[in-house]
C-alpha positions in Angstrom: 0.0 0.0 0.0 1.9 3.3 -0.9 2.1 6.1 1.4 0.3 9.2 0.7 1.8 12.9 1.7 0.8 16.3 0.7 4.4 17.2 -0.2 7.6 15.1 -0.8 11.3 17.1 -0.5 14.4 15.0 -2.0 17.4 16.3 -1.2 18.0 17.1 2.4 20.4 20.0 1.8 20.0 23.6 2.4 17.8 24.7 0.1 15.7 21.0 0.8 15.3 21.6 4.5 14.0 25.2 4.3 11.4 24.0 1.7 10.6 21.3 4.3 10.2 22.8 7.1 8.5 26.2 5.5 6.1 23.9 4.1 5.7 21.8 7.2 4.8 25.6 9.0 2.0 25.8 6.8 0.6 22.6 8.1 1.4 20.5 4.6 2.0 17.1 5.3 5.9 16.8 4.2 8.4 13.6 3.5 11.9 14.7 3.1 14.2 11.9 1.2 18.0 11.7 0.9 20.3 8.9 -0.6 22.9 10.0 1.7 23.9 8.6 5.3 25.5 11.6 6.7 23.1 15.1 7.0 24.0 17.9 4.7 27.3 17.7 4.3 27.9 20.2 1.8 27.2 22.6 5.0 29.6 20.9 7.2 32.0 21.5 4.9 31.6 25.1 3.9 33.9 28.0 5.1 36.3 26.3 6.3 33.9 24.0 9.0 32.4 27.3 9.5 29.4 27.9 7.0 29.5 30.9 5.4 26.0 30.7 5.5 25.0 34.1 3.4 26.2 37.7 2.8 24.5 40.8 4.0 24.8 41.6 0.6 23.2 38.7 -1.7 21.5 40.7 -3.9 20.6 39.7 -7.9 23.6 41.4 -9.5 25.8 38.5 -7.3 24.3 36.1 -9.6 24.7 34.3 -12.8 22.3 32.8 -14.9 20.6 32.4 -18.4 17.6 34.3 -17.1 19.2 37.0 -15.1 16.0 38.7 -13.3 14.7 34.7 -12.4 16.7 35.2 -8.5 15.0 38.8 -8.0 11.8 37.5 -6.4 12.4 34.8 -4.3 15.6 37.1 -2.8 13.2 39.9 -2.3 11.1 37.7 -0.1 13.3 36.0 1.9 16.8 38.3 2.3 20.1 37.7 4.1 18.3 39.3 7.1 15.8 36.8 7.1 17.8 34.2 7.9 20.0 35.9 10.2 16.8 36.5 12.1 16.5 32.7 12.4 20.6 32.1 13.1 19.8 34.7 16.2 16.5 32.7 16.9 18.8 29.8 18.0 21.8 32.3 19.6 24.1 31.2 17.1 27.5 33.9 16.9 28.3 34.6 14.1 31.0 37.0 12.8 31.6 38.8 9.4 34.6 38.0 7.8 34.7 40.5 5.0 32.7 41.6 2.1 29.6 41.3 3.7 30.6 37.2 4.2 29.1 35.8 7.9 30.7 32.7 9.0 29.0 31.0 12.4 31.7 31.5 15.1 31.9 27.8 16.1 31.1 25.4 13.6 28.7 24.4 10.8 27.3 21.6 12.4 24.6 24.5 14.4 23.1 25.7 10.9 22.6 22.0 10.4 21.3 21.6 13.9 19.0 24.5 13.3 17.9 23.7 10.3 17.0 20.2 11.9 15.1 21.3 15.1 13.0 23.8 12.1 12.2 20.7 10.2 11.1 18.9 13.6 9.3 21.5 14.8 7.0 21.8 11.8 6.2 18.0 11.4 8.4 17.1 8.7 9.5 13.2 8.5 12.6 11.9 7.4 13.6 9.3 5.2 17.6 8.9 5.5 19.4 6.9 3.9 16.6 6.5 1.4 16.9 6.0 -2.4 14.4 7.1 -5.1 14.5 4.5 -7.4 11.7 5.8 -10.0 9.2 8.9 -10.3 5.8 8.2 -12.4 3.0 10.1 -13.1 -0.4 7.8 -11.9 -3.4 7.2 -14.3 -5.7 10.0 -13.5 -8.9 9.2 -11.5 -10.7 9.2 -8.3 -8.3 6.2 -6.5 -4.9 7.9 -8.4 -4.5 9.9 -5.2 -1.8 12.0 -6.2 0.1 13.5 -8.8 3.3 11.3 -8.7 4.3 8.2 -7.0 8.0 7.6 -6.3 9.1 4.2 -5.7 11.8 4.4 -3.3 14.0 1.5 -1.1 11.5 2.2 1.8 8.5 1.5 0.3 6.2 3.7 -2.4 4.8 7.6 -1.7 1.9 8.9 -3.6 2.6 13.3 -3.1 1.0 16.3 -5.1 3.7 17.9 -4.7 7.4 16.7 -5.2 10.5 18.9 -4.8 13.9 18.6 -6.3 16.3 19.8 -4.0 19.5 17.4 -5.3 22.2 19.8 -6.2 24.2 20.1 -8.7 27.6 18.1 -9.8 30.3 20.0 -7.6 31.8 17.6 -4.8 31.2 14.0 -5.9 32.9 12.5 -3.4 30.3 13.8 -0.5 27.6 12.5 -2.8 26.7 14.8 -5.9 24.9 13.4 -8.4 23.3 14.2 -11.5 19.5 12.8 -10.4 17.7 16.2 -10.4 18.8 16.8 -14.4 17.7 13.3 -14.7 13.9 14.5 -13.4 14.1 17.3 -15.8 15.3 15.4 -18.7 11.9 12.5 -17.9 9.4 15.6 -17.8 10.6 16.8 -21.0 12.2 20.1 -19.2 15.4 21.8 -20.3 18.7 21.6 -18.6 21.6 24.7 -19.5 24.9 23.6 -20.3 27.1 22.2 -17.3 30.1 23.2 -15.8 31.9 23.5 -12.7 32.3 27.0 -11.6 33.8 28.7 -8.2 36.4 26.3 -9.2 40.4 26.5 -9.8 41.9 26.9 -13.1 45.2 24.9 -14.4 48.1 26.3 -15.9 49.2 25.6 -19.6 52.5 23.6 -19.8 55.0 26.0 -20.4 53.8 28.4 -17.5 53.5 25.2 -15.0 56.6 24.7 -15.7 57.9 28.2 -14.8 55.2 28.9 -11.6 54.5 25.2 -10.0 57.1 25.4 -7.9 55.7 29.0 -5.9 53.0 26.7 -4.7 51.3 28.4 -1.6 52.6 31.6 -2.4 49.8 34.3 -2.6 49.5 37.6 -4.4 46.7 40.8 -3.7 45.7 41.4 -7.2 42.7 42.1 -9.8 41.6 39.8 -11.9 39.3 40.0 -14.9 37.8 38.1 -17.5 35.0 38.9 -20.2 34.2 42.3 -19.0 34.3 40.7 -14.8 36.7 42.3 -12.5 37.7 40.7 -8.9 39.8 42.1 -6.1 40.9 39.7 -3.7 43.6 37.4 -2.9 45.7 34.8 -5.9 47.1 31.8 -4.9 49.4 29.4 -6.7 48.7 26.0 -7.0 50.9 23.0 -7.7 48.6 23.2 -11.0 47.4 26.6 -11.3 45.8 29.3 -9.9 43.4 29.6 -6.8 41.8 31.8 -4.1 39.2 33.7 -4.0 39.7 36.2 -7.2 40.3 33.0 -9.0 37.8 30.8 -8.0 35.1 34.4 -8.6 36.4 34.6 -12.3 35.9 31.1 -12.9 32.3 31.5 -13.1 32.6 33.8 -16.2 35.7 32.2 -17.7 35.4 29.8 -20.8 38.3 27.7 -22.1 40.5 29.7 -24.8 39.9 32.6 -22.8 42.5 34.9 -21.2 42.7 35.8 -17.6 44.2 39.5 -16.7 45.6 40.0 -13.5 46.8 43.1 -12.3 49.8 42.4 -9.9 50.0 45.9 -8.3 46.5 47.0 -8.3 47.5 50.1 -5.6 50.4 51.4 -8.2 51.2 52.6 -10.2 54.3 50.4 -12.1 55.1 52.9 -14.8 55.6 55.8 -12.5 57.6 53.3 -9.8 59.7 51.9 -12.5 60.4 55.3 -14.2 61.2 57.0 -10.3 63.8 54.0 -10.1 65.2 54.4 -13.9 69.0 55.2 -12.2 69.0 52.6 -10.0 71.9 50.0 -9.9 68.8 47.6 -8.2 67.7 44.5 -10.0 64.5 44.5 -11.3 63.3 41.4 -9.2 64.4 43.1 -5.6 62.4 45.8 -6.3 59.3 44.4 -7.2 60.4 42.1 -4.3 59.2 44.8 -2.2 55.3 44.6 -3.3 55.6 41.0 -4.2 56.4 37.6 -2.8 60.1 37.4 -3.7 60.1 34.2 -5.5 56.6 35.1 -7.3 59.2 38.2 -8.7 62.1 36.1 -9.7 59.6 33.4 -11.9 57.7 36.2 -13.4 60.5 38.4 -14.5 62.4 35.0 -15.4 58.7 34.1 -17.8 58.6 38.0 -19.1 60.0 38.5 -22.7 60.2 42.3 -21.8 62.3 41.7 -18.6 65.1 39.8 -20.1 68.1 39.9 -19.8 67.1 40.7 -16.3 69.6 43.6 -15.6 69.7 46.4 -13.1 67.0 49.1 -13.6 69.3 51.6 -15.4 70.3 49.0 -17.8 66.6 49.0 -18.8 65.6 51.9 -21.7 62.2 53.9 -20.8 60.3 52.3 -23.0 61.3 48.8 -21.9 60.2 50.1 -18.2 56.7 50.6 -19.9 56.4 47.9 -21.5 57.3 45.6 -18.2 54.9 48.1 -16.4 51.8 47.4 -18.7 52.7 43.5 -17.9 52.6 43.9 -14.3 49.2 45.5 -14.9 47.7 43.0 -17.4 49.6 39.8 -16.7 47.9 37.4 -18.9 47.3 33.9 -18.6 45.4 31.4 -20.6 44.3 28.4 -18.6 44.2 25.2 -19.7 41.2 24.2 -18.1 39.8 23.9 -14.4 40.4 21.1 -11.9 36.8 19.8 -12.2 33.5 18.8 -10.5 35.7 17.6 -7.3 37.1 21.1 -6.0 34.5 22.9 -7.9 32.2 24.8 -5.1 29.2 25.4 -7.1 27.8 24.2 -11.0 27.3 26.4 -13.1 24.2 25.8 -15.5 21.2 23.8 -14.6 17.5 23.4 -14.9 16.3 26.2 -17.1 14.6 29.0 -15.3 12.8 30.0 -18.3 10.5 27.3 -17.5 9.6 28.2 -14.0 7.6 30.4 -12.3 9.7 33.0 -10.5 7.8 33.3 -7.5 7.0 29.7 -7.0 9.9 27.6 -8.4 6.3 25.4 -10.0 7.9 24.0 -13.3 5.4 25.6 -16.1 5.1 22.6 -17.8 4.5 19.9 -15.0 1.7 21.0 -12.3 3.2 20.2 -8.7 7.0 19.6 -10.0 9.3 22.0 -8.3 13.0 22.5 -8.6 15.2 24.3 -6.1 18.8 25.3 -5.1 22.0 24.3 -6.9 20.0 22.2 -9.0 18.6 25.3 -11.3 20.4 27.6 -13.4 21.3 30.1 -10.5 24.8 30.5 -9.7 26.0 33.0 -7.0 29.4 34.4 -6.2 31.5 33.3 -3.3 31.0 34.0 -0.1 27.5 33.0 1.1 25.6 33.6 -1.9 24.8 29.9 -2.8 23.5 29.2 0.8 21.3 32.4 0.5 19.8 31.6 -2.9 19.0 28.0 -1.2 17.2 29.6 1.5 15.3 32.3 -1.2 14.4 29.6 -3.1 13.5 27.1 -0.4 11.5 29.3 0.9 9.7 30.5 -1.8 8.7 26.7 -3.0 7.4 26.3 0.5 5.1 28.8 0.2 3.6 27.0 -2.5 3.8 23.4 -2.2 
């Protein structure tokens, strides 16, 4: 005999759980399924153990999409003060770290807990480890009972309402998995292209070769890509480039593109260089003193313009330009990123043109609602992602 339930969650992540237990606070019967033994462990893990868990300033323009006003609602009705209503609720401390990122002082494991004792409170029953093994659509008709029946390891569910809250591809290894493109794909609803994003890049060969061995060495510095521009910190990889201006430009990066980084974004090189033009200093021990040392011996050793590497008044003025516009626009051309595993977020994802903005209600399928990571809503780091899963949570719960 299947089980019957007004609405049925899968996915007990963020943006699952706030759907739940929203839902469950408006007295819906709810099921919430997960495949996974361990709770939300894409929270655990975030900041550092710490959950960045949003930014004061999530706003629409933080976000990247195919449908670029989709976010605006469902971040109008539930904001970052919204939920930092409900971390205070709970007397959670929390700190901001910077650029509006707030990080819980202790540990994730209390958004979790909170997130939990919401869910609990409002009714919501769990079904964990549990794995959805097929999702049909019943013959219409007085004895149908509901609009789909999920089969499931634990027995059938008949719900009228059934939200994916999967995720996306990023972090296989704590159980990512394509299922909620898979729903989409059976109910004949479009999926954007796919790819990881928030994500390091790789260097080319030939520049591996000259910076692989500065790994852990980090730089302040701009960085910009297809009209995006970045100000934070650049590390260097034992294959690339990472950090958080890195992992930002990511998003809008796409292979065969260049990367600009500015290495002295508070100079200005040509007027340093040209001030030290009768200087018996080599080039490297200056910038030395605004770089990492051996960041300034591999990039003057890489830089046509710098060699022979000489003292500074060996150097002509216009050569001292020219290695000032390369300290400015220091170009690189990735080969690629280092994938779905250390990616933070996917980019792409169910296509927002079919969905209602203010409900998450697929237009094509009455009672099928997509949330989260799953859709084609990607923020920037630092606490965006966990606040569009609470926006858009939220907002399905309102309607399921």
């Amino acid at each position: 005999m299947n089980s019957k339930k007004d609405v049925v969650v899968i996915g007990a992540g963020a943006a699952g759980m706030m759907c739940a237990l929203e839902a469950g606070k408006r007295g819906r019967k709810v099921l919430l399924l997960d495949h996974a033994t361990n709770l939300a462990e894409k929270i655990r893990i975030s900041g550092g153990g710490r959950c960045n868990f949003t930014n004061r300033y999530a706003g629409p323009d933080g976000f990247l999409s195919h449908n670029p006003h989709f976010c605006r609602s469902a971040l109008a009705r539930f904001s970052p003060q919204d939920f930092i209503v409900l971390v205070e609720k709970y007397g959670i401390h929390y700190h901001e770290k910077k650029l509006g990122q707030l990080f819980c002082d202790e540990n994730s494991q209390q958004i979790i807990d909170l997130l939990r004792k919401e869910c609990s409170a409002a009714g919501v029953e769990w079904r964990m480890p549990c794995l959805v093994q097929s999702i049909s659509l019943p013959e219409p008709g007085p004895d149908s009972g509901g609009r789909f029946l999920l089969k499931t390891d634990q027995g059938s569910v008949i719900t009228d309402s059934l939200v994916i809250a999967t995720g996306g591809l990023s972090i296989p290894q704590i159980g990512a998995s394509p299922f909620g493109y898979r729903v989409a794909e059976q109910f004949g609803i479009a999926v954007t292209p796919l790819r990881p994003g928030l994500v390091p890049l790789t260097f080319a060969p030939e520049q591996l070769l000259q910076f692989a061995g500065l790994t852990g060495v980090t730089i302040d510095a701009e960085v910009s890509c297809n009209g995006k521009h970045f100000r934070e910190n650049v590390l260097i990889t034992h294959r690339g480039l990472s950090g958080p201006a890195i992992l930002q430009i990511s998003s809008y990066w796409l292979p065969g593109d260049v990367i600009h980084i500015n290495l002295l974004p508070d100079l200005n090189p040509t007027a340093l260089l040209l001030d030290q033009q009768h200087s018996s200093t080599m080039l490297p021990n200056l910038l030395a003193q605004y770089l990492p040392r051996r960041f300034t011996q591999a990039w003057c050793d890489s830089t046509p313009a710098t060699q022979p590497l000489r003292m500074l008044h060996h150097y002509t003025e216009r050569e001292l330009q020219e290695i000032a516009a390369q300290l400015q626009d220091w170009q690189v051309i990735p080969s690629g990123t280092v994938g779905y595993r250390k990616a933070e977020v996917t980019l792409g994802g169910i296509d927002t043109r079919e969905l209602s903005s203010k409900t998450m209600q697929s237009e094509k399928v009455s009672g099928l609602y997509f949330i989260g990571e799953v859709l084609d809503v990607t923020g920037h780091l630092g606490g965006f992602n966990f606040q569009w899963a609470w926006s858009s949570g939220y907002a399905a719960g309102q309607s399921v």
